[in-house]
Structure formats: C-alpha cells, structure tokens
C-alpha positions as CSV (number, residue, x, y, z in Angstrom):
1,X,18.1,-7.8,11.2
2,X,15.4,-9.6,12.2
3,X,12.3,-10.6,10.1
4,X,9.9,-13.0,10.9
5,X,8.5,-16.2,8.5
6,X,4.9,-16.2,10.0
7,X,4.0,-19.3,8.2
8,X,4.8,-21.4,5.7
9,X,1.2,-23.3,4.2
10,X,1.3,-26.7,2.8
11,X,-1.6,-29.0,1.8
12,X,-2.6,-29.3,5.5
13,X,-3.7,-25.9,5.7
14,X,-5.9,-25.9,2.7
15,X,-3.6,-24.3,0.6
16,X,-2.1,-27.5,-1.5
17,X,-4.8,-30.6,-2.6
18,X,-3.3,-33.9,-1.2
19,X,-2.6,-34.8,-4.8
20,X,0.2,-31.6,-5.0
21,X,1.6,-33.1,-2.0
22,X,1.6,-36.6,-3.5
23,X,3.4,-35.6,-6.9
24,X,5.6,-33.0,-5.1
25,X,5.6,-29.1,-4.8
26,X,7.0,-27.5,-7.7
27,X,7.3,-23.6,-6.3
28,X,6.7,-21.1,-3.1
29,X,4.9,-17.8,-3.5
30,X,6.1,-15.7,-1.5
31,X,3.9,-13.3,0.2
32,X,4.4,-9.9,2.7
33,X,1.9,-7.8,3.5
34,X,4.4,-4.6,4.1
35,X,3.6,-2.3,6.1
36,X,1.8,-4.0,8.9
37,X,2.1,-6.9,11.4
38,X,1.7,-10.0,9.7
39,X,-0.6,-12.0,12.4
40,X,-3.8,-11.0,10.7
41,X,-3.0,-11.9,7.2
42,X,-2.5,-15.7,7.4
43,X,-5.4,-15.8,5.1
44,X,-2.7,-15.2,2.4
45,X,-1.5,-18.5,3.0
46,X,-4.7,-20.5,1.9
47,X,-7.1,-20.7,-1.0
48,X,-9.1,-17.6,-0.1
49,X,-6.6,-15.4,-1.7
50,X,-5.0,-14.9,-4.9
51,X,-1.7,-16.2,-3.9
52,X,-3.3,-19.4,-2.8
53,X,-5.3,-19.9,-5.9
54,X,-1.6,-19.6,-7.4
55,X,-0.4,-22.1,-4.6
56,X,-3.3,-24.4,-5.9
57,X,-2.5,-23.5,-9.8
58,X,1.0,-24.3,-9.7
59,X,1.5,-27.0,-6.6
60,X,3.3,-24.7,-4.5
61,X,3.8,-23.5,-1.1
62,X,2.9,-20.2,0.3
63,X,5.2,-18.7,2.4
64,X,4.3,-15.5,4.4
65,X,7.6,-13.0,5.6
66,X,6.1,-9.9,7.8
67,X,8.1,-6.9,7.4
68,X,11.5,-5.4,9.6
69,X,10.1,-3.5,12.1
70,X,6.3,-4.1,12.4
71,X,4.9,-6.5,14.8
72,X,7.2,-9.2,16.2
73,X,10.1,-8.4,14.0
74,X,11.6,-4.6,15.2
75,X,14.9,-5.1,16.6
76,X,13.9,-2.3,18.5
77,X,11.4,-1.3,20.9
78,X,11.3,2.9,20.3
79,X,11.0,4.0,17.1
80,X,13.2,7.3,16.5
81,X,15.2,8.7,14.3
82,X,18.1,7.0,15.6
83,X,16.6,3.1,16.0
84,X,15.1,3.5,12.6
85,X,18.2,4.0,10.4
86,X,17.6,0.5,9.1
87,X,13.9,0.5,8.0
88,X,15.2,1.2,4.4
89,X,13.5,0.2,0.8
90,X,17.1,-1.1,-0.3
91,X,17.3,-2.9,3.0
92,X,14.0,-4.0,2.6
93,X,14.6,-5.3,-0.9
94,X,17.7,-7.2,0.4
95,X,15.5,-8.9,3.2
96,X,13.2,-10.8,0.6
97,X,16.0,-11.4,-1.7
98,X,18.3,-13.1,1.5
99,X,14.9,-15.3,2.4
100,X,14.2,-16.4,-0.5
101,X,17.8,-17.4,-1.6
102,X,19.0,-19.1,2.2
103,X,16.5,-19.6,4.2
104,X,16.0,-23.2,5.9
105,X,13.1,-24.6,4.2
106,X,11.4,-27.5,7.3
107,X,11.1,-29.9,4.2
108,X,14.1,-29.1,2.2
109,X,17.4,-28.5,4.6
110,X,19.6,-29.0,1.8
111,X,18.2,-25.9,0.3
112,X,17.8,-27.5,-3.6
113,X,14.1,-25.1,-3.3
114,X,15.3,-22.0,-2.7
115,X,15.3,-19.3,-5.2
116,X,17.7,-20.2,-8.0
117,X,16.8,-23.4,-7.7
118,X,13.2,-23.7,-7.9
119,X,10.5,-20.8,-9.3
120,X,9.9,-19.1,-6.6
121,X,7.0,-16.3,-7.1
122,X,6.3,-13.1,-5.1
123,X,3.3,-11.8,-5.0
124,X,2.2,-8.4,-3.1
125,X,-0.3,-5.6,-3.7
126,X,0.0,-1.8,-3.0
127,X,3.5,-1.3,-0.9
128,X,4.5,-5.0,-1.1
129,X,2.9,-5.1,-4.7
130,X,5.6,-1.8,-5.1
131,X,8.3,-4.6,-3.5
132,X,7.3,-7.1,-5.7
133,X,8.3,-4.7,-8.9
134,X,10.9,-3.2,-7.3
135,X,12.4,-6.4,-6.3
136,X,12.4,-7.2,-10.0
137,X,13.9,-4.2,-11.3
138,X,17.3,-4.0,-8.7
139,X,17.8,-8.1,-8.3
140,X,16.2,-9.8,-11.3
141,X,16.5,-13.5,-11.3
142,X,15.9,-13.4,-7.6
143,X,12.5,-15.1,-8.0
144,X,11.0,-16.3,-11.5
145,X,8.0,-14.4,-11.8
146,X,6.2,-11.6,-9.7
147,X,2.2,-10.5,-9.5
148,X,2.1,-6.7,-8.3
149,X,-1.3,-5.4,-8.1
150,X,-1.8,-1.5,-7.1
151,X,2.2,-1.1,-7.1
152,X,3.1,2.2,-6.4
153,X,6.3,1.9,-7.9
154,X,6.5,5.6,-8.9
155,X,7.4,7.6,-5.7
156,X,5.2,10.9,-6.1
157,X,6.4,13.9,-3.8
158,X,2.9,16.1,-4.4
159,X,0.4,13.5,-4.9
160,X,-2.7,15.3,-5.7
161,X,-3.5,12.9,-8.5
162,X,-4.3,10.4,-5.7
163,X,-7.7,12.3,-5.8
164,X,-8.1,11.7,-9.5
165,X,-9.2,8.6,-9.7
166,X,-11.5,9.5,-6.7
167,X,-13.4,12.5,-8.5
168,X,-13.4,10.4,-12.1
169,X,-15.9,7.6,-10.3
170,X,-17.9,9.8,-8.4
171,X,-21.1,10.7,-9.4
172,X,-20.9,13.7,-11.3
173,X,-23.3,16.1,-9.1
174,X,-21.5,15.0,-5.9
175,X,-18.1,15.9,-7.6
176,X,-19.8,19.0,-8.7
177,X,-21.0,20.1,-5.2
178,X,-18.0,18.9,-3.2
179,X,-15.6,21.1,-5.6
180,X,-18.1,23.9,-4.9
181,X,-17.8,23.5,-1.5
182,X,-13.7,23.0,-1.2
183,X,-13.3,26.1,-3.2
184,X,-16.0,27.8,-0.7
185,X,-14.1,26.8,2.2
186,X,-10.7,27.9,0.6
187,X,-12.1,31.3,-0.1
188,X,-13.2,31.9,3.5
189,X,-10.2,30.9,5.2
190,X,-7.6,32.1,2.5
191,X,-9.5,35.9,2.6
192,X,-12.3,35.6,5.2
193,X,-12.1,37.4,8.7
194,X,-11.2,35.7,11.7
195,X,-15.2,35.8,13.0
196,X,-15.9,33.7,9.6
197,X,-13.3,31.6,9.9
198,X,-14.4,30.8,13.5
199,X,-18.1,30.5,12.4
200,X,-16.8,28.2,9.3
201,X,-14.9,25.5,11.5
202,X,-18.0,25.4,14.3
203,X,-20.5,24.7,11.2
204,X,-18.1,21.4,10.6
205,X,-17.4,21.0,14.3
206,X,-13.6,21.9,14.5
207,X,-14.1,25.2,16.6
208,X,-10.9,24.0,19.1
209,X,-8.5,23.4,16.1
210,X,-6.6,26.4,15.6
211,X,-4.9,25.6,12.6
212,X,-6.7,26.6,9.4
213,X,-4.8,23.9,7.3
214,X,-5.6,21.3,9.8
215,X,-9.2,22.1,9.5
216,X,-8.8,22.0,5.6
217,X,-7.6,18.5,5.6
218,X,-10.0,17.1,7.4
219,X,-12.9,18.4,5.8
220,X,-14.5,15.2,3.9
221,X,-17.2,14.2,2.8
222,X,-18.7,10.1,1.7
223,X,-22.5,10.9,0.7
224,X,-23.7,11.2,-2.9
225,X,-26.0,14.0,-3.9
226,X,-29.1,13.6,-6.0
227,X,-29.6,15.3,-10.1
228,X,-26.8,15.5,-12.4
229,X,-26.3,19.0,-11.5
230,X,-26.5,18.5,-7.7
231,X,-27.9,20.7,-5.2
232,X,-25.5,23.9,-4.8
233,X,-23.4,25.7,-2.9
234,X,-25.6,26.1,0.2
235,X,-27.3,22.9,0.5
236,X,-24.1,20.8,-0.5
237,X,-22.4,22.8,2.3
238,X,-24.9,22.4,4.9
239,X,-24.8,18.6,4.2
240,X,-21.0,18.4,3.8
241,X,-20.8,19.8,7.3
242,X,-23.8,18.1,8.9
243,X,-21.5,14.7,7.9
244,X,-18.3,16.4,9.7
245,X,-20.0,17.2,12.5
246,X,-22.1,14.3,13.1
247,X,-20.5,11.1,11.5
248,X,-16.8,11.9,11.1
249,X,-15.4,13.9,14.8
250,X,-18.0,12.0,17.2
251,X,-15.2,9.1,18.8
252,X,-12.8,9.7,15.9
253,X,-10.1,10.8,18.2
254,X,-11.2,8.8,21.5
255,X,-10.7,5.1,19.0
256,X,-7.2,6.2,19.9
257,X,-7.1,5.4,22.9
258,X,-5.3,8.5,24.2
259,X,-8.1,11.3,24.1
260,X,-11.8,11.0,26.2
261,X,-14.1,12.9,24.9
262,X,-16.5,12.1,22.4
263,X,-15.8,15.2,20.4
264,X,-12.6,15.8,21.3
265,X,-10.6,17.5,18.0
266,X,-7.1,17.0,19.5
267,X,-6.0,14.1,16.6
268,X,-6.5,16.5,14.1
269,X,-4.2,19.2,15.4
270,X,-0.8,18.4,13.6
271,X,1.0,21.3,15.5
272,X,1.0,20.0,18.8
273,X,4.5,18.4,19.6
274,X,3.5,16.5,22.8
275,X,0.8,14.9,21.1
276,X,0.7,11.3,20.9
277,X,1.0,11.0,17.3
278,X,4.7,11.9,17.7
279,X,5.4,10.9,21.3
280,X,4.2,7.2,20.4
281,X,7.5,5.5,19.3
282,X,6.1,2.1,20.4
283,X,6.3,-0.8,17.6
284,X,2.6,-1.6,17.7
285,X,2.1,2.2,17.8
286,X,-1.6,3.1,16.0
287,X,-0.4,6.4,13.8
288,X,2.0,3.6,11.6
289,X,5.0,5.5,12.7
290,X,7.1,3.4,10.4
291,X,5.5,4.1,7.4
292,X,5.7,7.7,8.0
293,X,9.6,7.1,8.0
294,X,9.8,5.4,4.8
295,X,7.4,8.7,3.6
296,X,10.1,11.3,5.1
297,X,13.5,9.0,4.8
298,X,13.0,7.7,1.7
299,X,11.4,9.7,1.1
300,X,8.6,7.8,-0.4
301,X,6.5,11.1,-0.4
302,X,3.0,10.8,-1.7
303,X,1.8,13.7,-0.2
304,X,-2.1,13.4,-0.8
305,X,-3.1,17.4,-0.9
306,X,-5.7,19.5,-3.1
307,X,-5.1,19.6,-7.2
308,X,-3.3,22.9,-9.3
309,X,-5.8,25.5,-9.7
310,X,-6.0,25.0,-13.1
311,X,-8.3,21.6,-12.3
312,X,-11.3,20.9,-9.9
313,X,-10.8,19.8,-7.0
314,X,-12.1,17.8,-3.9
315,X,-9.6,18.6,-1.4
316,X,-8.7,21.7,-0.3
317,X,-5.4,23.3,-1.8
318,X,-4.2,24.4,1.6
319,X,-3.4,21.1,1.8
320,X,0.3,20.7,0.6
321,X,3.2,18.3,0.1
322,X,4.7,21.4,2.6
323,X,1.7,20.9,5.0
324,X,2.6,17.1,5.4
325,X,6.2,16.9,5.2
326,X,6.5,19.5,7.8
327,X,5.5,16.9,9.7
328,X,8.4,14.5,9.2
329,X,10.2,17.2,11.9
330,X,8.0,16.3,14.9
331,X,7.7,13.0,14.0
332,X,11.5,12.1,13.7
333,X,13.6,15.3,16.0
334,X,17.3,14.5,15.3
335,X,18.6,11.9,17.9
336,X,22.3,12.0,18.8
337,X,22.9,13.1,14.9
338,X,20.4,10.9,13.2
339,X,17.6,12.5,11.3
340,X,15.6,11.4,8.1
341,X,16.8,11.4,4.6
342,X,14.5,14.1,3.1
343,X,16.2,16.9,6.0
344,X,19.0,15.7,4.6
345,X,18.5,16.1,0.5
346,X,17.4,13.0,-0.4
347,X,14.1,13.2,-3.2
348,X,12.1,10.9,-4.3
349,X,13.9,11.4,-7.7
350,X,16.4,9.1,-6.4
351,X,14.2,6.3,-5.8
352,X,12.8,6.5,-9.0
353,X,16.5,6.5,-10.6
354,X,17.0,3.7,-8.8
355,X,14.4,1.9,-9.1
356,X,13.4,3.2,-12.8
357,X,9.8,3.9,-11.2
358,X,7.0,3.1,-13.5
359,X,9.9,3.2,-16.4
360,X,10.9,-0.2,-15.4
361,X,9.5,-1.8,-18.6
362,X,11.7,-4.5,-19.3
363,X,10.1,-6.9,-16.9
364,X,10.3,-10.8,-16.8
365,X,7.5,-12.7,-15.8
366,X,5.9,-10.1,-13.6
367,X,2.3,-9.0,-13.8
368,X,1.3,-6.1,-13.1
369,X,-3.0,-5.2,-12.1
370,X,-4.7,-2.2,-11.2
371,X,-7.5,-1.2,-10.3
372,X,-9.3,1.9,-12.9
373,X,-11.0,4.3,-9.4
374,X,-7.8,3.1,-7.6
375,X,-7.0,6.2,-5.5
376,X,-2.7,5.1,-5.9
377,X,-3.7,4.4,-9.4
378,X,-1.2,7.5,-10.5
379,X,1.7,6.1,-8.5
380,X,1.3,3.1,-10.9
381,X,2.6,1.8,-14.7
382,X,-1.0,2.5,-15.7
383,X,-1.2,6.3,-14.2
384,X,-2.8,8.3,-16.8
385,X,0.1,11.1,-15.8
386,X,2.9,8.4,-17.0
387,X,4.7,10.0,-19.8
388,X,3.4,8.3,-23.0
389,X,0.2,6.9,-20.8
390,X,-0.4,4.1,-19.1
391,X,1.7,1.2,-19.7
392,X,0.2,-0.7,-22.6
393,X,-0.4,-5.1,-21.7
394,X,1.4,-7.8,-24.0
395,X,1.4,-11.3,-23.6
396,X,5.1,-11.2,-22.3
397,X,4.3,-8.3,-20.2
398,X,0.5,-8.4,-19.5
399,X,-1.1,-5.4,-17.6
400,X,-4.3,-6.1,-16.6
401,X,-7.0,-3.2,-15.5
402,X,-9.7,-4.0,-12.9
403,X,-12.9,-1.7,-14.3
404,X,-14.8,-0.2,-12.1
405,X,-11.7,-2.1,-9.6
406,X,-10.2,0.1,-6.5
407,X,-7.2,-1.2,-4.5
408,X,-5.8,-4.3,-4.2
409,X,-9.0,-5.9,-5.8
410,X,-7.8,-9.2,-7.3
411,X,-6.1,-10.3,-4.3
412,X,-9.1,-11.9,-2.1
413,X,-11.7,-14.9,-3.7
414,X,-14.3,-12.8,-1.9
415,X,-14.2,-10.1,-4.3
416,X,-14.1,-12.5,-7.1
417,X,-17.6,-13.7,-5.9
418,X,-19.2,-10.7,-5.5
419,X,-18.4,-9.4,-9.1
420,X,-17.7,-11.6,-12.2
421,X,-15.1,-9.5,-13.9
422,X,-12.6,-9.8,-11.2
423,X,-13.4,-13.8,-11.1
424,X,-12.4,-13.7,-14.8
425,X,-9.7,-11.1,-14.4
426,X,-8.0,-13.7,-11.1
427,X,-8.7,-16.6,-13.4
428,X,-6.4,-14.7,-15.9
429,X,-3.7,-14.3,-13.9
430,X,-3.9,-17.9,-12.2
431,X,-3.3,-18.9,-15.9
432,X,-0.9,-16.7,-16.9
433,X,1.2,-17.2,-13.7
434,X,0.6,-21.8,-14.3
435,X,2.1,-21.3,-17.7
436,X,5.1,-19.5,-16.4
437,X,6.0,-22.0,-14.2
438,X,5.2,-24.9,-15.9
439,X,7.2,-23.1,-18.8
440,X,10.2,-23.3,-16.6
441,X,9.8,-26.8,-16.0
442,X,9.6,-27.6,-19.7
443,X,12.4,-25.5,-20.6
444,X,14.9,-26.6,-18.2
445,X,16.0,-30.3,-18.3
446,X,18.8,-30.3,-16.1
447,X,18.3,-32.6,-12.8
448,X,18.0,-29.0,-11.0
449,X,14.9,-27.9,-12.9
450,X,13.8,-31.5,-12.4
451,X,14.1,-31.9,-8.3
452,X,10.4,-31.6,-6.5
453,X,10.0,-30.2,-3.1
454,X,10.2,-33.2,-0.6
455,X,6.9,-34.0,0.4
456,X,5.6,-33.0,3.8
457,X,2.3,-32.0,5.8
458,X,3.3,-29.4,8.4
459,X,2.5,-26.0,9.1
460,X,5.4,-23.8,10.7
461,X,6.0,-20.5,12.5
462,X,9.9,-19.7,13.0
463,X,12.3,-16.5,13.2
464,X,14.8,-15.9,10.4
C-alpha cells in the first residue's frame, strides 16, 4: 500500500529553534490529517499549530503522513467497491504503526529514532484525533504518548445526538422557532396533501426535488431570532424558508462543477443513480467518496438525522440512519463480488468491540480535548450519552473540555489568539505533553533512551 510522507519539518521550517537542532531532537509528532489530501495542511508541520508548539515544547520533528487513498497516495485511480477493499480502519491503523516503527528517517538511516526507540507522539483531531485513540487502544506502545482532540472514537449508527450539542448553544428562541418549524414541516409532508406538499417545497425553493426526505434534509437554517421566546411558527417559517431559498440553493449545486444553473436542485436528489455523486469514482472526487466507504464498510455510521420524538428537535425526523445508509447501495453497486461490509452484516458494534469505543479508559499518555457545542461531541469520551457520563480528567489521564469550544479547536495558534481560554487550555497540553517526554528521558538511562536525533536542517517530501 502506498501512503505518502508529505513532509518531515525541522528547524529550517520554523518548526524547531536553531538551539533544538544544536542540542539534538528528542521526538517526532506524528501528524495525519485523515480524510483528506494532505497538500494543504503543511501548516501542521510548523509553529502555527498545536503539534508544532509540541515540536517547539519538546525539540522534536513533525512529521506529516496523508492518508491511503486520498490525494497522491490511492493505489488506484476508480474508487469502487472492488478497488476499495483496502481503505480499512485496521488497515489504516497498521499504516501509522508500520511508519512510525520502519520508516527511513533522511537524518537517522540507522533507524535508532523510530518508534520504540525514541517517543514518538501522534497527534490528530476529529477522524485522525479517533486514529490517534484508536491507535492506542489495538497497538499500545506503538508511540509514547497521543493528543486526540474531537475523537470520535465511539462509532454511532443513528447519530441524532450530533444535533445536541448544536441545539444546547443556540440561542434559546432560535432553537425554539426552528423546532416549531421542523415539526411544521414534518406534519405537512407526513399527513399533508400532495398540493401542500408541492406548495411547502416551492416556499423553500425545492419545487423539482421529488423526494419528500430529500427536501427534509436539506431544510436548514443559520440565523438567530430575536426575544427569548422568538417569533412563532409563521414568521420563523417565512424566515427559515426566505434563507433556503435565497442563501442556501442559489450556486450550491453549480460549486460542483457538474450542474449549470444557478438554482439548479439536482445535488440534493439522493435517488438519482446516474448522478454524479455516485458516478464520480475519481480519487480527487468532491462528494469524499472514500469517507462514505469507511461510513458504509466499516461501517463507521454516524448517520446525522432528526432526534426520538420524545425530545425537540432541529432536524427533521424523516431523516433516518435508513435514509442515509440506503445510500451506501448507489454509492458502492457490487463489483465482480465485492460490496461493502454493512450489506454484508458488519455493525458498528464491532468496531466498538474492537476498539473498546469511548470505553477505552485505560490509556497511557494520551490526552484527550473536546470541544462542549462540538456537533461529534457524542461520538466522544466526554458524550453526555456515555454510560456513566462523560469521562471524568486525572492527571494520568487528563480530559480537557474546550467551553464554549466546537471542533477541533485547540489545534491552530489562531484560535488561541482570538480567545484566551483556548491559549490557556493549548498551553496546558504543551505542558502536559513536555513532561511526558521529558519523563521518559529521565526514567530511562539506558544508551537507547539516551541517543539524540542526528542533527540536520532539511525539509523532505518522499513516498513510503
């Protein structure tokens, strides 16, 4: 299999002082940004991210690995049921744990700085921050410590909590008035006529999309409504579908690249076999085709859908783990035998066996962040669904809770300028991850704890 080492950042990049380079490295942090192409996240590799700051902390290289089968590093050129047999988590998992244990290091051939023989750390947020824990649970001792932030390491098959986090830091009137309106627009398509229905959709500017659960998950809304107890039904509709009509469909579907028209609908029907959303099995496709795999192979799941009746909610409850997995189908039609693993039994019950899910409490050196009106909040150790609660922080297993945080945001410096708690909160973890490693070095006296990355200024781009 073919992955890709984008870069590995010494002190010539800004990621290492010149004094770290004089005294010798002491560690890599390792860094993938999942499920993407790697060429536009070489910022990882310097001092405006979290794992550089660590780089900076610890006198370490960065080290940047993009994922099998995004940008340059898919053995193969479609994408179908057949060629993706490969793009597995456990394959996945094996891929980071084979780099960091052999790969040829520019300034260390003899490989004395590999994992297992220097502290290597790996660092990832949301998927790769889910790799990251994950890594730790099936091959501990593969690297020395870990940073996941936002890691869905609990696979979730009907994810409606996604949403909680969502409705707990909205206002309260515009949660108020959106729930009024998703249970308006439920009622009129689950029991209205087929004029209403028709009359419904046009108000929102779907009138060509057929499909009355395609309509219902697209219906979405970003503005805030003034007074605690908002405006009602009526207005709060007429708003919600001004936005639809006016700010969400004009160019949505034309951005593409494969539909004209300015309000052309046709992204939004999920029926439609021929289009491109499933006949785009190119690598750089723009629908993430991989991803989707791991979602039906795995499957990873996380269906994002409306709530149980019993609760409010802000998306429509025609919207089903059934609505999107009936997808997986037209994405992934069998190919000489080859289909994906949820057509063929496989749950996300079996990841989470695997993998002990947000169970995996055990930890070494791993730190684990999240953000509190993180939407993947719920697929994390501090979900408030997590049996028992959220994962309580100690010093040898710290938690740490972004407030008033979303996704991913301890992992870029500009956050941390823009709001003082998240400086303090990355200054935390810089220090908690410095004393690990310089732990290490203290507790192991043996001449391999002792070697020091040769020193070297160079910057490098090669294939493993």
């Amino acid at each position: 299999m073919m992955t890709q080492v984008w870069e590995l950042s010494l002190s010539d990049t800004g990621t290492i002082p010149r004094t770290m380079r004089d005294q010798g490295l002491r560690s890599v942090i390792f860094f993938t940004p999942g499920e993407v192409a790697a060429d536009d996240y070489t910022g990882y590799l310097t001092n405006k991210t979290l794992t550089g700051l660590f780089a900076e902390a610890v006198g370490g290289a960065t080290l940047l690995l993009e994922h099998r089968y995004w940008g340059e590093s898919s053995p193969y050129d479609n994408l179908t049921a057949e060629t993706l047999q490969y793009l597995t988590l456990k394959n996945s998992i094996a891929d980071v744990v084979n780099v960091a244990k052999t790969i040829d290091l520019p300034f260390d051939t003899n490989h004395s700085s590999n994992a297992g023989s220097a502290p290597w750390i790996f660092s990832g947020g949301s998927y790769s921050g889910a790799l990251s824990g994950w890594t730790e649970a099936t091959s501990p001792g593969t690297f020395y410590a870990y940073h996941a932030t936002s890691a869905v390491v609990e696979t979730v098959w009907d994810f409606w909590q996604y949403f909680d986090p969502v409705q707990q830091g909205m206002a309260k009137n515009c949660s108020k008035d959106v729930s009024l309106v998703i249970d308006y627009i439920d009622s009129i398509l689950l029991n209205g006529t087929a004029a209403e229905k028709l009359a419904l959709k046009t108000k929102f500017g779907f009138q060509d999309l057929q499909h009355d659960d395609d309509f219902a998950s697209n219906t979405t809304t970003n503005g805030t409504i003034p007074g605690e107890e908002g405006v009602g039904l009526e207005t709060a509709l007429a708003g919600y579908a001004s936005w639809s009509k006016d700010i969400l469909i004009p160019d949505y579907c034309s951005a593409y690249g494969f539909w004209t028209d300015e309000y052309d609908v046709g992204c939004f029907d999920s029926y439609n076999t021929s289009s491109p959303i499933y006949t785009d099995i190119s690598v750089d496709n723009t629908f993430n085709r991989q991803w989707m795999w791991f979602l039906c192979n795995e499957p990873f799941g996380f269906w994002q859908d409306g709530a149980p009746t019993s609760r409010s909610s802000i998306v429509s409850r025609l919207v089903t783990a059934e609505y999107w997995s009936r997808q997986c189908a037209l994405y992934f039609p069998t190919v000489n035998g080859f289909t994906y693993g949820y057509a063929e039994g496989q749950t996300v019950d079996d990841i989470n066996a695997w993998t002990r899910g947000w169970d995996n409490t055990n930890t070494t050196h791993l730190i684990w962040t999240n953000g509190q009106y993180d939407p993947w909040k719920d697929a994390t150790v501090s979900s408030d669904f997590r049996p028992g609660g959220p994962l309580t922080s100690t010093e040898e297993r710290p938690v740490f809770i972004v407030e008033g945080g979303f996704h991913c945001s301890d992992l870029l410096v500009n956050n941390a300028n823009a709001n003082s708690a998240i400086a303090e909160l990355m200054n935390e973890e810089v220090a908690v991850m410095k004393g690990w490693i310089d732990e290490y070095y203290a507790t192991n006296s043996s001449s391999k704890a002792k070697r020091r990355f040769e020193r070297t200024r160079q910057s490098t781009k090669f294939r493993y």
